[in-house]
C-alpha positions as CSV (number, residue, x, y, z in Angstrom):
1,X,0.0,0.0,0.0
2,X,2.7,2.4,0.9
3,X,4.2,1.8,-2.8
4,X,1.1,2.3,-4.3
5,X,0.6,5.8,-2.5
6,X,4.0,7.3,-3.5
7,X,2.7,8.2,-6.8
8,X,-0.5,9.6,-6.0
9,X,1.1,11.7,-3.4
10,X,3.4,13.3,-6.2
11,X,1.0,13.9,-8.7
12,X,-1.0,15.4,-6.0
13,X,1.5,17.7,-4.8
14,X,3.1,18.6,-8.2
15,X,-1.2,19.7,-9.3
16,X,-1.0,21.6,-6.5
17,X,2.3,23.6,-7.9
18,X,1.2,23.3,-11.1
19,X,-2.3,25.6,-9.8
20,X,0.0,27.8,-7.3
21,X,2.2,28.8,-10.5
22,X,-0.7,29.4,-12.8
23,X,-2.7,31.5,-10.3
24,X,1.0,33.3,-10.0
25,X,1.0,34.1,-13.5
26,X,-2.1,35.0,-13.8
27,X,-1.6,37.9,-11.0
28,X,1.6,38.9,-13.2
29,X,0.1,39.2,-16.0
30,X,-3.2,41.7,-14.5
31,X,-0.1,43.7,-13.0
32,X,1.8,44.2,-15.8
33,X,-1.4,45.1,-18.6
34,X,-2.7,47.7,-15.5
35,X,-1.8,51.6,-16.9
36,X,0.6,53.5,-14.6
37,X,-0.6,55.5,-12.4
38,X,-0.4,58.9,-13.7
39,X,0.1,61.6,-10.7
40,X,0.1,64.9,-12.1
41,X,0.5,68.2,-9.8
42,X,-0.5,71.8,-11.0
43,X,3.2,72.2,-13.1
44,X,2.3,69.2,-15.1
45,X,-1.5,70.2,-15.9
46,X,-0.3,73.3,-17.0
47,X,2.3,72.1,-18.8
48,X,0.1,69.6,-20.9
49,X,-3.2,72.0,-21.1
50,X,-0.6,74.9,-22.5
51,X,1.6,72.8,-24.9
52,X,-1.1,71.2,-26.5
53,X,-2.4,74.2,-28.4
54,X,1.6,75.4,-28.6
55,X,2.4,72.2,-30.8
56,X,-1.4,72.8,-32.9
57,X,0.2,75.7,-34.0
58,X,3.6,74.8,-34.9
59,X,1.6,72.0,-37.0
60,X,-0.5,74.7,-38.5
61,X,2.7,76.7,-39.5
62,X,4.2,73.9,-40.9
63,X,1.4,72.7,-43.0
64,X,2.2,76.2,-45.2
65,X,5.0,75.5,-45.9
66,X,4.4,72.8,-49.1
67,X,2.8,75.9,-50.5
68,X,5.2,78.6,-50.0
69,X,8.3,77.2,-50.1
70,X,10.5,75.3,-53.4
71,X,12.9,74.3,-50.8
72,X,13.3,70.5,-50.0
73,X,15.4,70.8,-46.7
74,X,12.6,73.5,-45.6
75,X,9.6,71.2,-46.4
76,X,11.7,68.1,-45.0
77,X,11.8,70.4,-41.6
78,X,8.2,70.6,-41.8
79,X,6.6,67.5,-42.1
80,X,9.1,66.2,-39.4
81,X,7.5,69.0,-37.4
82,X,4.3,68.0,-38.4
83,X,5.0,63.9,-37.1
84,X,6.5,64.0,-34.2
85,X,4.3,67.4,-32.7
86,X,1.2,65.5,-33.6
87,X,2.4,62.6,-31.8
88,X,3.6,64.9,-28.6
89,X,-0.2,66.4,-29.0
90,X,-2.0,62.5,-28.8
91,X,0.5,62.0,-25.9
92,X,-0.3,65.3,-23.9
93,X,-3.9,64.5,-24.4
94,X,-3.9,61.1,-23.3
95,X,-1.8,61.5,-20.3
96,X,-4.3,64.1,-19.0
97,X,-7.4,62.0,-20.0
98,X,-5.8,59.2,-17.6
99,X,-5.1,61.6,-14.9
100,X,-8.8,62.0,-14.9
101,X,-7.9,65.7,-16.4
102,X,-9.8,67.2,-19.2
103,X,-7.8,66.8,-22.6
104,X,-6.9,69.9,-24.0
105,X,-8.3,71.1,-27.0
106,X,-6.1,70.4,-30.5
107,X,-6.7,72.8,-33.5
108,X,-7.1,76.4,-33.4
109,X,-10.0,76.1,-32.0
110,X,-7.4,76.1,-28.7
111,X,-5.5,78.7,-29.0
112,X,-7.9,81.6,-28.0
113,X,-6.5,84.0,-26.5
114,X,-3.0,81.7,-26.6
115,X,-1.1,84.9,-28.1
116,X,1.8,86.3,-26.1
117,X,-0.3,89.1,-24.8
118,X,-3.1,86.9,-23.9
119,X,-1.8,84.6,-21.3
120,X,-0.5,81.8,-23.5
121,X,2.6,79.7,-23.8
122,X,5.8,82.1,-24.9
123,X,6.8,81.8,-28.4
124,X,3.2,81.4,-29.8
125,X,2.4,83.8,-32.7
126,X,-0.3,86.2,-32.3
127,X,-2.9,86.3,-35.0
128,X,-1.5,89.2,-37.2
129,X,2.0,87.1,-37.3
130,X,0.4,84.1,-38.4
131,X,-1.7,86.2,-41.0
132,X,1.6,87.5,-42.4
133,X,3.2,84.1,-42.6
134,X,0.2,83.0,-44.6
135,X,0.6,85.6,-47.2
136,X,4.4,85.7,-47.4
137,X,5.9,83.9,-50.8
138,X,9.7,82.6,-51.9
139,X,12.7,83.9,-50.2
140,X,10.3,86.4,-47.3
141,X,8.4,83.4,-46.2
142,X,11.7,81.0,-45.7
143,X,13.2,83.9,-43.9
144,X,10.0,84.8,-41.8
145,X,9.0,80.7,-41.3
146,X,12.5,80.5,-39.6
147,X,12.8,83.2,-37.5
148,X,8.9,82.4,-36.3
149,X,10.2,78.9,-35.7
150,X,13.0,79.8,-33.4
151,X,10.9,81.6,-31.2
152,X,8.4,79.2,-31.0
153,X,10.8,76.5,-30.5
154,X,12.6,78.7,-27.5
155,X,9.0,79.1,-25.8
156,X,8.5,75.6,-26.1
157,X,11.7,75.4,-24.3
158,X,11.4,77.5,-21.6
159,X,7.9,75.7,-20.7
160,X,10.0,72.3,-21.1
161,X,12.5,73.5,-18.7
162,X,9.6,74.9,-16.3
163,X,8.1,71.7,-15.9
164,X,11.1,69.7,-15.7
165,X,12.0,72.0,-12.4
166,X,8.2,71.9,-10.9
167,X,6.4,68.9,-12.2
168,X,6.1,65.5,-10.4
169,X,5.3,62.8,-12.8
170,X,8.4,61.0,-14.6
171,X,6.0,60.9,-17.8
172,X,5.7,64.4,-18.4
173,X,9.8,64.9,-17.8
174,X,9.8,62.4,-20.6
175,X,8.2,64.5,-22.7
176,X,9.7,67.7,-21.7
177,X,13.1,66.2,-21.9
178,X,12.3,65.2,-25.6
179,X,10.7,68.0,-26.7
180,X,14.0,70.4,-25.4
181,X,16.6,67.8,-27.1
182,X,14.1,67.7,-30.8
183,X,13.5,71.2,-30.5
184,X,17.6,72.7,-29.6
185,X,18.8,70.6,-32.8
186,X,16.0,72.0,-35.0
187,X,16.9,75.3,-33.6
188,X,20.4,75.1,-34.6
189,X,19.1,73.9,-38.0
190,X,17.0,76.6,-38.5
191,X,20.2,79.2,-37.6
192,X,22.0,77.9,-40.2
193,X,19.9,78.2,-42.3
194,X,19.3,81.5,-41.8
195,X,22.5,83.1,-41.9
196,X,23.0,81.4,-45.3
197,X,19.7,82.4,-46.8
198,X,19.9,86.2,-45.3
């Protein structure tokens, strides 16, 4: 009898490691698919909220530029702008919608009263700049696209570098940190460009 019982006590105890490991996995597995918490303090919020329209209308500069431009390295420039600010906008957005925040609103639509003098992020253009970069052609609007550029770029910056000293949540320093490294080398582009173009 005791030989017969050997087996049976193994098979028993190996089923019960067998469940111990799957409930183990399955615990694993519910931790790792949960979203990070996202813990945002009033830096971050205003960080996100106030970057969101500042990217829309670095996007909505850029998408001129196919029109008023013949040069390649100028139109390359923009549509990376376009890409990865589009991106940076469904990122802001979402990382305020899972802080139980209200996404900020994309478009121009957003950027009321966003102009320097109205309480916006710096760097932003105020309307009569963006309607002169709308109706410059050829050499002026390369010259004017640039210089517009740089400052928005800096203001970007600055708010970057804001958050980075204020915020709390690791996320949003990813962010900031990425948009200050993309946005000092496009900067340095852009002043290239413009002293050989002048």
């Amino acid at each position: 009898m005791h030989a017969r019982t050997l087996p049976y006590r193994f098979i028993l105890t190996a089923l019960t490691v067998i469940a111990a490991l799957l409930l183990t996995a399955c615990g694993d597995t519910t931790a790792t698919d949960a979203p990070d918490d996202i813990d945002l303090n009033d830096a971050d919020v205003t960080f996100l909220e106030g970057m969101v329209p500042h990217h829309s209308q670095a996007v909505e500069m850029a998408r001129i530029v196919p029109d008023r431009t013949d040069r390649p390295e100028l139109n390359a420039l923009a549509e990376q702008i376009t890409t990865s600010q589009n991106e940076e906008i469904d990122t802001m957005r979402q990382l305020l919608t899972d802080a139980g925040e209200r996404p900020a609103p994309t478009g121009m639509d957003g950027m009321d009263g966003m102009d320097q003098g109205g309480g916006g992020m710096a760097g932003m253009m105020d309307d009569s700049e963006m309607q002169s970069l709308m109706t410059a052609e050829g050499e002026e609007f390369d010259l004017m696209f640039i210089d517009m550029m740089i400052r928005h770029h800096e203001g970007a910056i600055e708010s970057s570098q804001d958050v980075l000293a204020d915020g709390q949540s690791p996320q949003v320093a990813d962010l900031a940190e990425g948009i200050v490294a993309e946005q000092e080398s496009e900067i340095e582009q852009m002043r290239e460009w413009e002293s050989q173009w002048s």
